[in-house]
C-alpha positions in Angstrom: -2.2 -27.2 -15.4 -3.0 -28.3 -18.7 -6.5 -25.9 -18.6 -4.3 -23.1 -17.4 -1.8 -23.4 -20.4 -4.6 -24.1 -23.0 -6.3 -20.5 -21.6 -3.0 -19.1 -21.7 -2.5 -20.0 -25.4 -6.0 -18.5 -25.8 -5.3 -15.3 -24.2 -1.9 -15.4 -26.6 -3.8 -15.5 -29.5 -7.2 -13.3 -29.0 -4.5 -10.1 -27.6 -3.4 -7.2 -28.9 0.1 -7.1 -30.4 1.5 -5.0 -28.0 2.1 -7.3 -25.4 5.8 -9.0 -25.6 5.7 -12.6 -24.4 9.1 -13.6 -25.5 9.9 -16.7 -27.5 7.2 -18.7 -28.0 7.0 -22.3 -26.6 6.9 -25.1 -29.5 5.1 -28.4 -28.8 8.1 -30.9 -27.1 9.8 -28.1 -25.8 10.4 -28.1 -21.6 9.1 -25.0 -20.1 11.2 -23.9 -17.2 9.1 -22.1 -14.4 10.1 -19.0 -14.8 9.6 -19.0 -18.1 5.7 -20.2 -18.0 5.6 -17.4 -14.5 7.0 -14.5 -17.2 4.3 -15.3 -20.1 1.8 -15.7 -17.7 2.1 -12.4 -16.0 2.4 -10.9 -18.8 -0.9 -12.2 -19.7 -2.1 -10.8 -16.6 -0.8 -7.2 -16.7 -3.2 -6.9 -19.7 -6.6 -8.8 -18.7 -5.7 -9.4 -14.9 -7.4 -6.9 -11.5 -5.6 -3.4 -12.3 -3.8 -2.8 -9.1 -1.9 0.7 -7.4 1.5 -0.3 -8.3 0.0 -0.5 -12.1 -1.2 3.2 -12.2 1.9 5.0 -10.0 3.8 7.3 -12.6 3.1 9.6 -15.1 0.9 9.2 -18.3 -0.1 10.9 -21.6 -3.9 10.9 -21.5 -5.5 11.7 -24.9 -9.6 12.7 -24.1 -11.7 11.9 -27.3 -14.8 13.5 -27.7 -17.5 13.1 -30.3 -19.0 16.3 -31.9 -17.8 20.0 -30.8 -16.4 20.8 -27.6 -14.9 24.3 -27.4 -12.1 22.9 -25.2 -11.0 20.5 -27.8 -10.5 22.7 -30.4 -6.6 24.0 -31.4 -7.8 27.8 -30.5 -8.7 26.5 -27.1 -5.8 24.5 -26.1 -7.1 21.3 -27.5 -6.0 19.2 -30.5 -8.6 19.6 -32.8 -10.5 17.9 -35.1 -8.9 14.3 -35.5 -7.9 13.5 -39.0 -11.1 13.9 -41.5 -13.1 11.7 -38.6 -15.6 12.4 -36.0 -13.8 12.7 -33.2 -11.9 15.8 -31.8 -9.3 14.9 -28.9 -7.6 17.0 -26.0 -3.9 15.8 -24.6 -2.9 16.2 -21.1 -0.3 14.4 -18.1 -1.8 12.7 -15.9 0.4 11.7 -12.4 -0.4 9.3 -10.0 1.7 9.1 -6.5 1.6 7.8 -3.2 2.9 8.6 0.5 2.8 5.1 2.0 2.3 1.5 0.8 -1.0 1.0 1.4 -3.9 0.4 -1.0 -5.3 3.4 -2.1 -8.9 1.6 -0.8 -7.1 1.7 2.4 -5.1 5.2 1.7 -6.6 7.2 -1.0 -3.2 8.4 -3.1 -2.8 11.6 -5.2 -3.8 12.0 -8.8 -3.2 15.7 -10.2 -3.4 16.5 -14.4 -2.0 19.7 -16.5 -4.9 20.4 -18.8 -8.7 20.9 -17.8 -11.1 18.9 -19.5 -9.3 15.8 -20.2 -10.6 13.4 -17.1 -13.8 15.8 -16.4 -16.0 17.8 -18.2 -14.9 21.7 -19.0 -18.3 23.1 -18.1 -17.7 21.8 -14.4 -13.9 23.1 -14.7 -15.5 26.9 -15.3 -17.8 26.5 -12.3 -15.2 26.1 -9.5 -16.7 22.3 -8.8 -14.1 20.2 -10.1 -9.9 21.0 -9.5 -7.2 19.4 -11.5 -6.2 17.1 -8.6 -6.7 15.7 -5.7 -7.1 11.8 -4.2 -8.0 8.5 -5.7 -9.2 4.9 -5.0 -9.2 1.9 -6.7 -11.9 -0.7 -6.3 -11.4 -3.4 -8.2 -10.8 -2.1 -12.0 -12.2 1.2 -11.2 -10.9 4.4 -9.8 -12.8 7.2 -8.3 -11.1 10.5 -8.4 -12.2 12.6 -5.1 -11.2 16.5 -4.1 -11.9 18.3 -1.0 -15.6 18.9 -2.5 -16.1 15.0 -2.5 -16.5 12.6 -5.5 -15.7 13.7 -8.7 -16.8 10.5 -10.7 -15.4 7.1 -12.0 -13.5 5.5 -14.7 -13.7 1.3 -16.0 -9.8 0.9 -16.4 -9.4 -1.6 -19.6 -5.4 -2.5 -19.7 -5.2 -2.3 -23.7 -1.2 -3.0 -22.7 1.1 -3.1 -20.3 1.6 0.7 -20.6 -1.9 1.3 -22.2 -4.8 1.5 -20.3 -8.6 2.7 -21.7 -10.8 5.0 -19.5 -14.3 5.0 -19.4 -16.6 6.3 -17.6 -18.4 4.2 -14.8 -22.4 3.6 -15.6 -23.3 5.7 -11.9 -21.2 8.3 -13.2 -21.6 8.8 -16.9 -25.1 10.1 -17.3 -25.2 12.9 -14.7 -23.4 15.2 -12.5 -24.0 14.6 -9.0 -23.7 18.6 -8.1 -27.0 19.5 -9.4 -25.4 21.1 -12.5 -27.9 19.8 -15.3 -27.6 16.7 -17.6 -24.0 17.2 -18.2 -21.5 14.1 -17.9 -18.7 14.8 -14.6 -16.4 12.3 -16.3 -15.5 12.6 -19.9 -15.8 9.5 -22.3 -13.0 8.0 -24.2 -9.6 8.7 -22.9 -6.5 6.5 -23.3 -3.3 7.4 -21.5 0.0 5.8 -22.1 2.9 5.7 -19.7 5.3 7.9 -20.0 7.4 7.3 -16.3 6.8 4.6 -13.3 7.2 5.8 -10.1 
């Protein structure tokens, strides 16, 4: 018990402001429980196994993309060029909703997004291969998106929050397409989507 609060103090300290633990516990003081059980899972809803119940709702996803991309630019829909840096970004609402209670391992559930070229590349938007929904599954803390063509890539899921999570694409789906489209990425790099509604 005594390892599990000193890691838990650890945790406290090393993570980002965002998370709300409550009061904090002073030396002396008697910890109820609950009290220890409502720190502690808040601790785990930001370095803990990402699991369905996390993702259902809807988010604001924000794609950031080094360089030029014709889809990121304010012309095309996208938000541009991102302060005086690098970086140009694209915005888009991303859902996530189920049927039944099952794991989505079990029972892949629906994902759909408003914009093109947030999650997935634009190039493979234009070509028909990739649609702007379809199912998902979560293994672990990754999910892979699928449509009625097959699988559409992966994303790492990194809870930067409890309603901030950090999507990156998975090392067997990052470097190329698996359509026979060229060199290009299916999944784009960089995107960080904030809730905006549980389900």
């Amino acid at each position: 018990m005594k390892n599990l609060l000193v890691m838990s103090l650890f945790l406290v300290a090393s993570l980002d402001a965002d998370v709300d633990l409550g009061e904090e516990f002073a030396a002396g003081d008697l910890v109820t429980a609950d009290a220890f059980n409502t720190k502690f899972n808040a601790l785990n809803g930001v370095v803990g196994e990402i699991v369905d119940a996390d993702l259902l709702g809807n988010w604001e996803c924000t794609s950031f993309k080094y360089g030029s991309d014709s889809g990121y630019l304010e012309t095309d829909g996208g938000n541009g060029q991102v302060g005086d840096g690098y970086f140009y970004s694209k915005t888009g609402n991303l859902s996530f909703t189920e049927t039944d209670t099952e794991s989505s391992l079990n029972s892949p559930k629906n994902w759909s997004i408003d914009q093109d070229n947030v999650l997935l590349n634009h190039e493979e938007m234009e070509s028909g291969i990739v649609q702007n929904q379809g199912t998902y599954s979560l293994l672990g803390n990754v999910i892979y998106l699928f449509n009625d063509l097959g699988s559409l890539g992966g994303f790492n899921i990194k809870a930067l929050s409890g309603a901030k999570i950090f999507l990156s694409p998975t090392s067997e789906t990052s470097a190329y397409d698996s359509h026979g489209n060229g060199d290009r990425p299916l999944s784009n790099p960089n995107v960080i989507c904030e809730l905006i509604a549980s389900e």
